[in-house]
BALUM-239968 format. One line per 8 residues: number of its first residue (from 1); for each residue x, y, z of N, C-alpha, C. Coordinates in pm, whole numbers, plus 50000, padded with zeros to 5 digits. Layout:
% residues N
NUM> X Y Z X Y Z X Y Z ~ ... $
This chain:
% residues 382
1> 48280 50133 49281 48248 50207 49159 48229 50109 49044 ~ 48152 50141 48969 48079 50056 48839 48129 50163 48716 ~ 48163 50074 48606 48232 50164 48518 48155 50057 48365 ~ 48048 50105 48374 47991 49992 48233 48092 49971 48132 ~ 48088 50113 48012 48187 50044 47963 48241 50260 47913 ~ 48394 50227 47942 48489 50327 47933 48621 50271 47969 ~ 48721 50367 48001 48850 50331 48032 48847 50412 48230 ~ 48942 50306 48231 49007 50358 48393 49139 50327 48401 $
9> 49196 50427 48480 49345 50433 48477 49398 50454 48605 ~ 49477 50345 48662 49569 50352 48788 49698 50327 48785 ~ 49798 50426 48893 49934 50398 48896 50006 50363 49021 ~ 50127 50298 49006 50185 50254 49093 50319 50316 49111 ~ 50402 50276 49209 50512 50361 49189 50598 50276 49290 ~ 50783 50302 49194 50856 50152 49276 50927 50227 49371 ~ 50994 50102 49440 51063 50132 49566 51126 50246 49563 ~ 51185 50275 49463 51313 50377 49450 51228 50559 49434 $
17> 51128 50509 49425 51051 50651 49413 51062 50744 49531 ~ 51065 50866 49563 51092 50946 49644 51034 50895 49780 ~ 50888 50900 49768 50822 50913 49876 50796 50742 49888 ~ 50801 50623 49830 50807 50540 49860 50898 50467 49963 ~ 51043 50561 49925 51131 50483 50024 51129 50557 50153 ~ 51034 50682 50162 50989 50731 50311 50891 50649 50393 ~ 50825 50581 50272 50729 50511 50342 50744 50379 50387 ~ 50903 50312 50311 50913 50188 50337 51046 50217 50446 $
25> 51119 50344 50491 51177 50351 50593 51083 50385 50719 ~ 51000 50468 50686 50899 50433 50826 50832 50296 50878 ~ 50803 50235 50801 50730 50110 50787 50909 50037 50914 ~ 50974 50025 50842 51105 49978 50876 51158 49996 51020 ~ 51114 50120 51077 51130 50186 51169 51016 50068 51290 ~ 50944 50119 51222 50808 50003 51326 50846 49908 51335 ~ 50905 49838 51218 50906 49714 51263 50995 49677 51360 ~ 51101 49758 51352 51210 49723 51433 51172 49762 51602 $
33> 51072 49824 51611 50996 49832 51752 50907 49722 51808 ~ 50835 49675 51668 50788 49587 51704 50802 49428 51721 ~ 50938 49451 51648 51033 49330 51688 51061 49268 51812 ~ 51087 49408 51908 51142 49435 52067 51039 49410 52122 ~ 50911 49504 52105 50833 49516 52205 50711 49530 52143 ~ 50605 49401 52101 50486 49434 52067 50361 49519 52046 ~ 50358 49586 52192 50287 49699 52231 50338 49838 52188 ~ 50433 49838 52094 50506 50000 52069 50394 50099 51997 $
41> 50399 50186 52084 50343 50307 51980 50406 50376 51920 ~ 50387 50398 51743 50518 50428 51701 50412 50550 51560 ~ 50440 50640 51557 50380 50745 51442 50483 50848 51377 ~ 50567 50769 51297 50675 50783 51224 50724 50849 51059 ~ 50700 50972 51092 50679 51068 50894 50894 51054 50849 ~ 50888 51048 50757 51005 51046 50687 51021 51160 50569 ~ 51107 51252 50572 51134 51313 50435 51266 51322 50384 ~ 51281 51291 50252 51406 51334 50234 51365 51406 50088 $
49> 51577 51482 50085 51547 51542 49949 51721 51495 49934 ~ 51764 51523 49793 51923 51539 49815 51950 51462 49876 ~ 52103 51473 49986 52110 51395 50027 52097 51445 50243 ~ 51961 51497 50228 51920 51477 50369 51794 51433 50402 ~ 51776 51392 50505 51675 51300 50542 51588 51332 50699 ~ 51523 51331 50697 51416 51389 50846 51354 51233 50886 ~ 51337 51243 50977 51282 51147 51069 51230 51214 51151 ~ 51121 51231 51193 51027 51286 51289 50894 51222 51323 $
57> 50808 51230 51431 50715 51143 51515 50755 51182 51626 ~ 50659 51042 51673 50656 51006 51820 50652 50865 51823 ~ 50767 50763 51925 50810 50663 51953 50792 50620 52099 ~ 50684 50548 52139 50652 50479 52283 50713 50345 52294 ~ 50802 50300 52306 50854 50151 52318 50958 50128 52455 ~ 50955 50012 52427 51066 49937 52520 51245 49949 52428 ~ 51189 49924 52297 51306 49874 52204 51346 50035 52211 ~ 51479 49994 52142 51586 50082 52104 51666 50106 51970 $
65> 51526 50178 51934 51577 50142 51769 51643 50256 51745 ~ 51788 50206 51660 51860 50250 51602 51828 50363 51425 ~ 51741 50477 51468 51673 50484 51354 51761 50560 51227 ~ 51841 50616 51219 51952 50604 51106 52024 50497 51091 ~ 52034 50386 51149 52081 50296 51046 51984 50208 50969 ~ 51848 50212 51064 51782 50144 50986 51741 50216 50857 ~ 51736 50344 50813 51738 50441 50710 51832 50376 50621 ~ 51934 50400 50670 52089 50378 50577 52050 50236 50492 $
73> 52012 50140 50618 51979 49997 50558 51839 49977 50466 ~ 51784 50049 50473 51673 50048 50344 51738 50137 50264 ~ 51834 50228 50233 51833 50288 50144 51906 50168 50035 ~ 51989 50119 50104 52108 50032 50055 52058 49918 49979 ~ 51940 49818 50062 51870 49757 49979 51720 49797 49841 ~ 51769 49926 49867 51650 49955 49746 51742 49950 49625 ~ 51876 49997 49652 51947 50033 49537 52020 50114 49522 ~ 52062 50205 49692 52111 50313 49739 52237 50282 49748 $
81> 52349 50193 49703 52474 50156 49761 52577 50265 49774 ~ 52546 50307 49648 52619 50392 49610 52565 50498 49558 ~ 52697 50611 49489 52646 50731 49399 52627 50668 49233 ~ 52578 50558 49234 52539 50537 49081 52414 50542 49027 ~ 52301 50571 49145 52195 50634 49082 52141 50739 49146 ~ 52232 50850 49242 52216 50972 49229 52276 51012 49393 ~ 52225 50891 49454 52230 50936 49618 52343 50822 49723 ~ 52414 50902 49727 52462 50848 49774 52503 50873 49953 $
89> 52443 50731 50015 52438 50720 50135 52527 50785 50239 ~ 52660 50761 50145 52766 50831 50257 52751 50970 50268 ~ 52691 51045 50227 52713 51206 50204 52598 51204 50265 ~ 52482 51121 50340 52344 51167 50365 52373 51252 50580 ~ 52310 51295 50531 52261 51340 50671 52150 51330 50716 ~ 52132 51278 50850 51981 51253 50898 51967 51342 50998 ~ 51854 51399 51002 51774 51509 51155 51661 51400 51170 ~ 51680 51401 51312 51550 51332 51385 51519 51454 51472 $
97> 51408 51425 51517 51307 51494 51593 51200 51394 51611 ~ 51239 51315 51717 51140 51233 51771 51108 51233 51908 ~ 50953 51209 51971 50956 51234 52087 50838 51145 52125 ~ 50788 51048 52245 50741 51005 52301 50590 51022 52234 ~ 50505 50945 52253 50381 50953 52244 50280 51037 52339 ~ 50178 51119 52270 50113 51218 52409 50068 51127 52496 ~ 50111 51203 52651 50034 51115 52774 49885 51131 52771 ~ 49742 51233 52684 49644 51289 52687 49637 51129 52567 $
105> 49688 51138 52421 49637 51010 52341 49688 50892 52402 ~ 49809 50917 52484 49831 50748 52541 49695 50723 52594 ~ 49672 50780 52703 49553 50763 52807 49426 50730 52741 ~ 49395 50798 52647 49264 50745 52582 49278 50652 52509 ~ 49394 50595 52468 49361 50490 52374 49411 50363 52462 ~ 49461 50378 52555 49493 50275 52638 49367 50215 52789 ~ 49278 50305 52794 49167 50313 52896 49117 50133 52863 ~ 49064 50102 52954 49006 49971 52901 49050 49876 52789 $
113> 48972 49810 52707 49018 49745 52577 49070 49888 52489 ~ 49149 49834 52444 49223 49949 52324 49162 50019 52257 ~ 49125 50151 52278 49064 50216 52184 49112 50229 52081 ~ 49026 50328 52009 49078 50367 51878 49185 50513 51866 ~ 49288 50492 51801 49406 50551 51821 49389 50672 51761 ~ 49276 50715 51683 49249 50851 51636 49096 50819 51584 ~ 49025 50939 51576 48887 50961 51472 48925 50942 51292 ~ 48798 50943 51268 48827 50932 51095 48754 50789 51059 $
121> 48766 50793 50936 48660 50675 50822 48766 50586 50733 ~ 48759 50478 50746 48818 50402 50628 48750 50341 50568 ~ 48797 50324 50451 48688 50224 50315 48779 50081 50302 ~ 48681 49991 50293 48688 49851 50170 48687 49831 50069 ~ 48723 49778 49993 48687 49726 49844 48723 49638 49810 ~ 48617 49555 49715 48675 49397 49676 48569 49418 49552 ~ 48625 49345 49463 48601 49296 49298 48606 49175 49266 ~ 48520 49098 49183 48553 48996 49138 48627 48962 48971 $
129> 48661 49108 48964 48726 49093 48792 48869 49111 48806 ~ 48934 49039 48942 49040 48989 48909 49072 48902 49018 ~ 49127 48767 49034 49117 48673 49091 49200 48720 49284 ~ 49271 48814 49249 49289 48871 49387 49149 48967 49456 ~ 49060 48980 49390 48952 49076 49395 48993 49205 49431 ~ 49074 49225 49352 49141 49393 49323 49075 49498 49190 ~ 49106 49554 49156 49035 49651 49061 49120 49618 48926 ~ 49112 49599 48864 49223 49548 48737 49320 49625 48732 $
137> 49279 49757 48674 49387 49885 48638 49505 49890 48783 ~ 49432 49949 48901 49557 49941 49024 49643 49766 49030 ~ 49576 49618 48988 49638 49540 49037 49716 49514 48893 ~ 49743 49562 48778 49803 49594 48697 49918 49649 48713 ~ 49919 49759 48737 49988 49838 48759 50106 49808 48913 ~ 50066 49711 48985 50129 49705 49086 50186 49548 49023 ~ 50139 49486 48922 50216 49347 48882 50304 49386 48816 ~ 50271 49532 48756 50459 49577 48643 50545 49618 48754 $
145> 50516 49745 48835 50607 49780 48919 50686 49679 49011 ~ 50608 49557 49045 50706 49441 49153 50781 49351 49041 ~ 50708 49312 48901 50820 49275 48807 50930 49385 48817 ~ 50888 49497 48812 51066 49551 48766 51147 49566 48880 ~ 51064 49521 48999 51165 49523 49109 51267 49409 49149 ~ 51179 49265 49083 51273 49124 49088 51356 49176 48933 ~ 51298 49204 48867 51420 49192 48711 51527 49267 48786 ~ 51505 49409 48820 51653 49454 48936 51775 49387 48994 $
153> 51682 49283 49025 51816 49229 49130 51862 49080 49000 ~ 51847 49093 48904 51926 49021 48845 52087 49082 48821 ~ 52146 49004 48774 52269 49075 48723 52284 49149 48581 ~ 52194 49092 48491 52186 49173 48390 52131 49304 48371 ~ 52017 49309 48486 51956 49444 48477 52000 49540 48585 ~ 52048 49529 48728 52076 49536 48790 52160 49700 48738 ~ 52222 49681 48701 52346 49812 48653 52276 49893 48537 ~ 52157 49837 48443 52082 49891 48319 51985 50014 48418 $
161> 51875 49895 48459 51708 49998 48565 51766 50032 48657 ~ 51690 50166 48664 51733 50245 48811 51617 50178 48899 ~ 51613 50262 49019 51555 50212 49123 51407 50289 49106 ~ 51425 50411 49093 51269 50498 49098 51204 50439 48968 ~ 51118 50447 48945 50996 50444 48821 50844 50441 48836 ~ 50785 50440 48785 50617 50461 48780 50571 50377 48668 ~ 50462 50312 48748 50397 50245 48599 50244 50315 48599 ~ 50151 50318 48539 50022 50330 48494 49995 50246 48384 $
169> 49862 50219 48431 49756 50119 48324 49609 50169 48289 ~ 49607 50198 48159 49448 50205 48115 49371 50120 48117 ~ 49245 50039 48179 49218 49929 48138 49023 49951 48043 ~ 49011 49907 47991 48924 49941 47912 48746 49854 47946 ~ 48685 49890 47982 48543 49836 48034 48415 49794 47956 ~ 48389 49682 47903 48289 49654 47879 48168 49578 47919 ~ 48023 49653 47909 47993 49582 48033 48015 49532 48145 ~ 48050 49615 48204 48118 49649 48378 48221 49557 48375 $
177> 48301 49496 48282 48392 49391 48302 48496 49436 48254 ~ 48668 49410 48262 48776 49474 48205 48783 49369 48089 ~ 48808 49469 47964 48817 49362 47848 48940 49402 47797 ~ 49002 49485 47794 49122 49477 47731 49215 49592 47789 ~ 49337 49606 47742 49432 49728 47830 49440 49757 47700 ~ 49387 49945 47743 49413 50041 47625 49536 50111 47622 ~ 49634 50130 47686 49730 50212 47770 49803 50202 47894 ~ 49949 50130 47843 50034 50135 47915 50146 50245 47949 $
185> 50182 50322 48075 50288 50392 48054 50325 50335 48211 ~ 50485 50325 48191 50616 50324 48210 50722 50389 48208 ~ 50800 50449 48308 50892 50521 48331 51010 50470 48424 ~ 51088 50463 48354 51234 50381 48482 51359 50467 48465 ~ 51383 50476 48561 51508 50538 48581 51617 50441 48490 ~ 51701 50488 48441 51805 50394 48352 51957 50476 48373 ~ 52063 50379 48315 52206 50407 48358 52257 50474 48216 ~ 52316 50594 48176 52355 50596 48040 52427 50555 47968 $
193> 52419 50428 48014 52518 50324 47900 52419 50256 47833 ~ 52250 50295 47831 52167 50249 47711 52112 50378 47643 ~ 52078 50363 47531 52006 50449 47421 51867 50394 47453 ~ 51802 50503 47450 51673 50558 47487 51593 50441 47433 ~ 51601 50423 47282 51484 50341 47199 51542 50139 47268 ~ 51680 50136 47254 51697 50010 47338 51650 49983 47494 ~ 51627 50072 47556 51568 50078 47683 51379 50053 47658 ~ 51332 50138 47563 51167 50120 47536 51161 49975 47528 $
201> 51267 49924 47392 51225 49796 47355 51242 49709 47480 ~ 51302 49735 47564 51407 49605 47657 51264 49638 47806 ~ 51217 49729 47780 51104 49767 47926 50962 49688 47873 ~ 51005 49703 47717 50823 49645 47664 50849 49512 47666 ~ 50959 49448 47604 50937 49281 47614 50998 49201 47716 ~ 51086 49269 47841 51122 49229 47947 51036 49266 48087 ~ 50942 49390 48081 50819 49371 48183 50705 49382 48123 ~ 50655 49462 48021 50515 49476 47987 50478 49350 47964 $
209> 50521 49314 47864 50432 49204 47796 50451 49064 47872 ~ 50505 49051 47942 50565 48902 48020 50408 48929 48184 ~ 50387 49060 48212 50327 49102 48273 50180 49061 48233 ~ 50170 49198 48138 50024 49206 48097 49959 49151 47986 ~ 50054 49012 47930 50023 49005 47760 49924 48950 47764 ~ 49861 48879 47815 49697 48825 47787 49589 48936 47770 ~ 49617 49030 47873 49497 49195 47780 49581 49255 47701 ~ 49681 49264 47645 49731 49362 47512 49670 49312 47427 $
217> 49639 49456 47356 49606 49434 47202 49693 49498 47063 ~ 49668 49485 47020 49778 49498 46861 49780 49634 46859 ~ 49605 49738 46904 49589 49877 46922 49634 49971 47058 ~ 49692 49837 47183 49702 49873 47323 49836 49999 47227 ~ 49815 50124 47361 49911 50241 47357 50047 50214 47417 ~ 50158 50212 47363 50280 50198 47485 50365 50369 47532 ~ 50311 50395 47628 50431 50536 47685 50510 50474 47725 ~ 50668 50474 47725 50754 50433 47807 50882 50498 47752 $
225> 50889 50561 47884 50976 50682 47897 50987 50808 47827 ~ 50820 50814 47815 50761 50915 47726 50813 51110 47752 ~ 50897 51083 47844 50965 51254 47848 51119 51163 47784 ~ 51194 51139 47787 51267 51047 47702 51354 50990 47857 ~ 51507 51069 47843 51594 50986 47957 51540 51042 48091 ~ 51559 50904 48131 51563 50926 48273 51668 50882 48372 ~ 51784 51015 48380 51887 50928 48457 51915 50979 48583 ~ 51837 51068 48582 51830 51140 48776 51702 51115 48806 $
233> 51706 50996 48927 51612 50997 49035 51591 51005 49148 ~ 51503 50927 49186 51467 50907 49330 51444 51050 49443 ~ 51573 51096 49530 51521 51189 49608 51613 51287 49517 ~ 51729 51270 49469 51816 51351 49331 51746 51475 49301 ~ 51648 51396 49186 51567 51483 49105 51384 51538 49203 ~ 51379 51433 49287 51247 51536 49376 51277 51462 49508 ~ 51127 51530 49624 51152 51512 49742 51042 51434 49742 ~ 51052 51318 49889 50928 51250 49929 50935 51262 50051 $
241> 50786 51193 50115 50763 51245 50232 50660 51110 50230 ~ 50624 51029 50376 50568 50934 50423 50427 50963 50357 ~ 50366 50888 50275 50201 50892 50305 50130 50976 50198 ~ 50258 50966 50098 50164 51070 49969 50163 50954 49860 ~ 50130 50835 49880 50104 50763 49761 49980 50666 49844 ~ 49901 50763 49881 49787 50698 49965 49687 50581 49864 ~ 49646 50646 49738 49571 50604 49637 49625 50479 49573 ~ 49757 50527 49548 49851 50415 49494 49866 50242 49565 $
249> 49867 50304 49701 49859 50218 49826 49767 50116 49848 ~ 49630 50147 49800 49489 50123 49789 49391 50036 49690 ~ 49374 50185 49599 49238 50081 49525 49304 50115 49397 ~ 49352 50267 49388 49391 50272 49268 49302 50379 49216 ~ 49231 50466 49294 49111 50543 49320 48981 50511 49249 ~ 48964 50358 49260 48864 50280 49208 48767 50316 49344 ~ 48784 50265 49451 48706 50308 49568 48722 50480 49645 ~ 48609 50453 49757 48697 50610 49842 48800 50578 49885 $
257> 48833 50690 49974 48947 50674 50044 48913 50760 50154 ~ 48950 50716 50285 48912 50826 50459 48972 50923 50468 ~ 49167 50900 50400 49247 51003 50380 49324 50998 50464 ~ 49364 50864 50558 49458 50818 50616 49571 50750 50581 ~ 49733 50763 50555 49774 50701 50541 49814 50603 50628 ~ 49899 50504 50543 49958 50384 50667 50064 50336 50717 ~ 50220 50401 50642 50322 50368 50664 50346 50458 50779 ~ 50422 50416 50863 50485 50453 51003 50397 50442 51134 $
265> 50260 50367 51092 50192 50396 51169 50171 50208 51286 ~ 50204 50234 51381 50128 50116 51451 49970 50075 51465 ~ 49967 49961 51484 49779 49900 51431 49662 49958 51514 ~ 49762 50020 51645 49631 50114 51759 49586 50212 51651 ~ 49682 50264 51550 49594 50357 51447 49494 50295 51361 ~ 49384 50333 51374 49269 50326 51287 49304 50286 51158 ~ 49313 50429 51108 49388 50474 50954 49444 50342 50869 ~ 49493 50272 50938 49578 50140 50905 49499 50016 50942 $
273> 49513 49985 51024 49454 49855 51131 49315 49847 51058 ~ 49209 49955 51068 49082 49974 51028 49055 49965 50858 ~ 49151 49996 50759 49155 49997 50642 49170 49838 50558 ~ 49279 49769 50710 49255 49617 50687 49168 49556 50676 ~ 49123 49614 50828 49023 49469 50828 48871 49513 50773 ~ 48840 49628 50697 48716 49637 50645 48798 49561 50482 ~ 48910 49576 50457 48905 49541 50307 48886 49336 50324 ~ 48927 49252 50465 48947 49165 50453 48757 49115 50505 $
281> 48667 49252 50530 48549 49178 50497 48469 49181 50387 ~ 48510 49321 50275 48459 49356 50178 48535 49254 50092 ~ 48617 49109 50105 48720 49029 50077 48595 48901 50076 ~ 48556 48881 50124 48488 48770 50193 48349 48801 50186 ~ 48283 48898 50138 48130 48927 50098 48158 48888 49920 ~ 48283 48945 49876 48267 48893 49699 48300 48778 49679 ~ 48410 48685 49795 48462 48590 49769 48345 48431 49783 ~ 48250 48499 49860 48147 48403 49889 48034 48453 49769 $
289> 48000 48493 49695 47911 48533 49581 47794 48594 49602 ~ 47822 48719 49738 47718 48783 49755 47653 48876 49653 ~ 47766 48909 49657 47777 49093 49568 47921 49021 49420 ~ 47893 49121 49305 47983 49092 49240 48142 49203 49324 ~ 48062 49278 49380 48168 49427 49449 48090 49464 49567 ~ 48176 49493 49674 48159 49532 49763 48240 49634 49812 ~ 48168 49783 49870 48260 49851 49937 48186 49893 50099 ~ 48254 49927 50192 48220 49905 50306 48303 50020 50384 $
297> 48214 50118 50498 48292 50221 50561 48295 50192 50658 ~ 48368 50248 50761 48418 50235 50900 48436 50357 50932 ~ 48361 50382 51097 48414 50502 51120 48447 50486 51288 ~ 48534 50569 51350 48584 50536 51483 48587 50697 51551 ~ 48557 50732 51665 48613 50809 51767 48754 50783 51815 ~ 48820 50872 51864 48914 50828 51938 48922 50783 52088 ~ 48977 50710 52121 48970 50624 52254 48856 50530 52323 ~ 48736 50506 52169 48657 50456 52184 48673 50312 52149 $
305> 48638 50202 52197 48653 50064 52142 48592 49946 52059 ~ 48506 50097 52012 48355 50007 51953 48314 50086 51802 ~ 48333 50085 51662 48349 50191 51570 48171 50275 51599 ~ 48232 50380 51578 48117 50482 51549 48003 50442 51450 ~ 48027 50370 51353 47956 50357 51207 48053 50222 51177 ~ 47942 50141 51103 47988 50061 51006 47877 50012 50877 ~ 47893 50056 50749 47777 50007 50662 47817 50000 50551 ~ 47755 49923 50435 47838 49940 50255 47801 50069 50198 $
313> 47849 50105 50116 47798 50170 50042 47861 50208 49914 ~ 47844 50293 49828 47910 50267 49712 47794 50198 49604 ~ 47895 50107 49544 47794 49995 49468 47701 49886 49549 ~ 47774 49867 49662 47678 49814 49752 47555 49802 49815 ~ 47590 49970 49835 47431 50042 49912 47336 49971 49861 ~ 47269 49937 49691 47146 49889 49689 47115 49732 49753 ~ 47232 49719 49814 47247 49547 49891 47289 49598 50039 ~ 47301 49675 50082 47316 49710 50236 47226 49612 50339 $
321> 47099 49538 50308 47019 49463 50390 47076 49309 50357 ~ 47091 49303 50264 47145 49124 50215 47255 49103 50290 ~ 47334 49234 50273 47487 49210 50305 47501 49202 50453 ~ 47381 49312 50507 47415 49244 50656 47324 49148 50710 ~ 47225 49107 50654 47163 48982 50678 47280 48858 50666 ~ 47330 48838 50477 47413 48755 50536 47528 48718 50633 ~ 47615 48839 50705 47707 48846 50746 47667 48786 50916 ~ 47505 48828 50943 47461 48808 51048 47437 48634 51088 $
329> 47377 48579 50932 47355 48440 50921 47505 48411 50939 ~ 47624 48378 50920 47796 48378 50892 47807 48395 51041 ~ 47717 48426 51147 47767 48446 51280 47844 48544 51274 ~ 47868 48655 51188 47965 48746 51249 47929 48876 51242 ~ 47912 48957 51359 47981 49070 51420 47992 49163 51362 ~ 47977 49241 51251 48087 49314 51221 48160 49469 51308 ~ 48039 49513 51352 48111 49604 51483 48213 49537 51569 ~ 48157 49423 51617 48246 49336 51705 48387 49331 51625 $
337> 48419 49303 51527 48506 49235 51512 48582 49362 51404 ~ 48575 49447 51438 48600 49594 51402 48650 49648 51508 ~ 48636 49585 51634 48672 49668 51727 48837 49655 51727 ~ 48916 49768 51787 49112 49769 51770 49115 49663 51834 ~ 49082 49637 51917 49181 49479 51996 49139 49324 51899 ~ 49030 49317 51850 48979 49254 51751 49058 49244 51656 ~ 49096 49318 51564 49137 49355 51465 49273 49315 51464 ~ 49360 49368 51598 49492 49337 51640 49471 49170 51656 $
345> 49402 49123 51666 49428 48991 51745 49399 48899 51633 ~ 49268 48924 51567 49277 48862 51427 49352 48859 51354 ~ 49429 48946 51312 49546 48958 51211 49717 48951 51266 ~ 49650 48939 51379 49848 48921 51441 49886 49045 51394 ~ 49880 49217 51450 49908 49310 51360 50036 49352 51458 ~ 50083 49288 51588 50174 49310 51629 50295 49259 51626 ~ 50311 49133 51509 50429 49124 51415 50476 49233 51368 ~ 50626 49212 51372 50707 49281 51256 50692 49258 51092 $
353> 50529 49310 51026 50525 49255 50885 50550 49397 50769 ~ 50576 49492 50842 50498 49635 50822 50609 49675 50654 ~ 50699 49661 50643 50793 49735 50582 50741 49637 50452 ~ 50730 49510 50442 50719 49475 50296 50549 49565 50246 ~ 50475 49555 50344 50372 49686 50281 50379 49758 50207 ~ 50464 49799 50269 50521 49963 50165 50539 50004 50044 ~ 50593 49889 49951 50575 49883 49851 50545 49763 49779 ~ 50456 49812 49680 50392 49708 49603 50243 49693 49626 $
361> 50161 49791 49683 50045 49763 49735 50025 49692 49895 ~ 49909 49740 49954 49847 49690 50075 49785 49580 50038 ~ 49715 49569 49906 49638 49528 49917 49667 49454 49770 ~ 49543 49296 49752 49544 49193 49648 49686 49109 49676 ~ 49742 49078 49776 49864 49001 49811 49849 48913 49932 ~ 49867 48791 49901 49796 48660 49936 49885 48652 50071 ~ 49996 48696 50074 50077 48661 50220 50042 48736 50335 ~ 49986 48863 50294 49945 48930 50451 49818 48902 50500 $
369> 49766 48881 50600 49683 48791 50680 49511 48873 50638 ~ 49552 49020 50604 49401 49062 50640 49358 48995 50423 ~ 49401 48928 50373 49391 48912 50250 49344 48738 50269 ~ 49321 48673 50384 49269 48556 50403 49129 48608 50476 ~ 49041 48483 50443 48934 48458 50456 48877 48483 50629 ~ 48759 48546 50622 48696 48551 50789 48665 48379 50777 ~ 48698 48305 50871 48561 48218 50933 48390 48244 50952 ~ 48341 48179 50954 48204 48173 50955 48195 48144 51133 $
377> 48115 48249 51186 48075 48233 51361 48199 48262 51439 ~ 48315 48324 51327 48408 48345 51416 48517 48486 51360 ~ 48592 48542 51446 48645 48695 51399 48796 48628 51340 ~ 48867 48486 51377 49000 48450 51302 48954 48384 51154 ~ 49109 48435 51161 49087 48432 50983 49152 48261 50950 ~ 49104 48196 50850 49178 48027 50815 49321 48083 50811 $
């Protein structure tokens, strides 16, 4: 998407948020399968409210994962120790309802090379107006929320910020370029041993501005903690559930979206696996100075090993022939290297990497593999 000149606005949302820590206990769950046993099929939803908690899916492995404690143990490191910010672990109860993977989807996705673990479309996107080639507003918004997650574990703040909060960023467009942030809002859970206006000031010059101060302006808007206290959160005050911060996850609803989420899911799923590796080629069409933006779809059958569709479109489309001319000159593939076993093998997706995903964005973060460069004549990444 091209935005000449107006405002755009994306949000993020921290660990402690309802449905985040469903998504980073599913994530958690996988990994610990895929710790054991590489090949696990694992499709893992989480809800909690109060203090109960659901675990439900389907789990194909060798391993033997212990899946309430690994719950207990993400709750604990988000910030769950205790009843001092609402939930407390010991009083939780967990229901599982988990059961094996279907023998009808085992079979098709296991036939030959690995098919594809369900039907459906995923999108790419890459930008060059911010040095991760992220969208400004979403990679904004995900640089306040992981600041307030290291200021947390200090000792000074530690007992002040709660664990849940939300950030959003306006960022303001001129000539298709981000020129300044019109609008910041911020919301953190806090302990009531601060006054409301000492908490604004202590959120604006201890994350905003240490964050975002090179685009503030003297006119930028500050919301923060614009309904005023916030001292009940997380699952306390609402419920979450795996896979409802899909957007957040993403672009920031700068690009489409297929409408797949990705936490709990192993890399035989499309939804996930497929969302990678089109963003780590729509990564590598801006990073080489084809396009200033690139977005790129994918589409798959299930139990098929070869995607249904692959083409740009978006801002792209009027470059759809360049883009695959050059990709063709680059020696590469892109059906080929789209295909699930491809994809798995390029990115090593059968590591245990899944749970730091979860929060903080999929995507614009230099340590996970589909965020490095394709080779030229070849599907591994440098």
């Amino acid at each position: 998407m091209t935005i000449q000149n107006g405002i755009f606005t994306s949000e993020a949302v921290a660990a402690g948020h309802p449905d985040k820590i469903c998504d980073q206990i599913s994530d958690a769950i996988l990994d610990a399968c895929l710790s054991v046993d590489p090949n696990s099929h694992v499709a893992i939803e989480t809800a909690i409210k109060d203090h109960t908690l659901f675990l439900f899916g389907e789990i194909t492995t060798d391993a033997e994962p212990d899946c309430e404690g690994i719950a207990r143990s993400v709750l604990h490191d988000i910030g769950h120790s205790d009843s001092r910010w609402g939930l407390d672990t010991d009083r939780l109860t967990v229901i599982q309802a988990i059961s094996k993977q279907s023998v009808e989807i085992a079979h098709g996705v296991g036939e030959r090379e690995l098919g594809a673990g369900d039907q459906g479309m995923m999108f790419g996107y890459a930008t060059d107006e911010t040095p991760t080639l992220m969208p400004a507003p979403i990679e904004f918004s995900n640089r306040l929320i992981r600041w307030h997650a290291e200021l947390r574990k200090t000792d000074e703040f530690e007992s002040i910020i709660g664990p849940d909060a939300k950030s959003q960023v306006s960022v303001a467009y001129e000539n298709a370029k981000p020129n300044h942030i019109a609008a910041v809002v911020l919301s953190t859970q806090h302990s009531e041993g601060i006054e409301l206006e000492d908490l604004r000031q202590l959120v604006r010059e201890k994350i905003i501005e240490p964050v975002l101060g090179d685009f503030l302006r003297p006119d930028t808007v500050f919301h923060i903690n614009p309904a005023g206290t916030f001292h009940s959160g997380g699952p306390i005050a609402d419920s979450g559930l795996t896979g409802r911060k899909i957007i957040a996850d993403t672009y920031g609803g700068f690009a489409r979206h297929g409408g797949g989420a990705f936490s709990g899911k192993d890399p035989s799923k499309v939804d996930r696996s497929g969302a990678y590796a089109v963003r780590q080629i729509a990564r590598y069409a801006v990073s080489n100075g084809w396009v200033e933006r690139c977005e790129i779809e994918v589409s798959y059958a299930i139990g098929y090993d070869t995607p249904v569709s692959v083409d740009f479109v978006g801002d792209s489309a009027g470059d759809t022939e360049l883009l695959h001319q050059r990709f063709r000159e680059a020696g590469i593939d892109l059906k080929d290297i789209l295909r699930p076993t491809s994809i798995i093998n390029r990115l090593k997706l059968t590591r245990p990497i899944f749970r730091e995903t979860a929060f903080g964005g999929h995507f614009g973060r230099p340590e996970f593999p589909w965020e490095q460069s394709l080779k030229s004549g070849t599907a591994a990444p440098n």
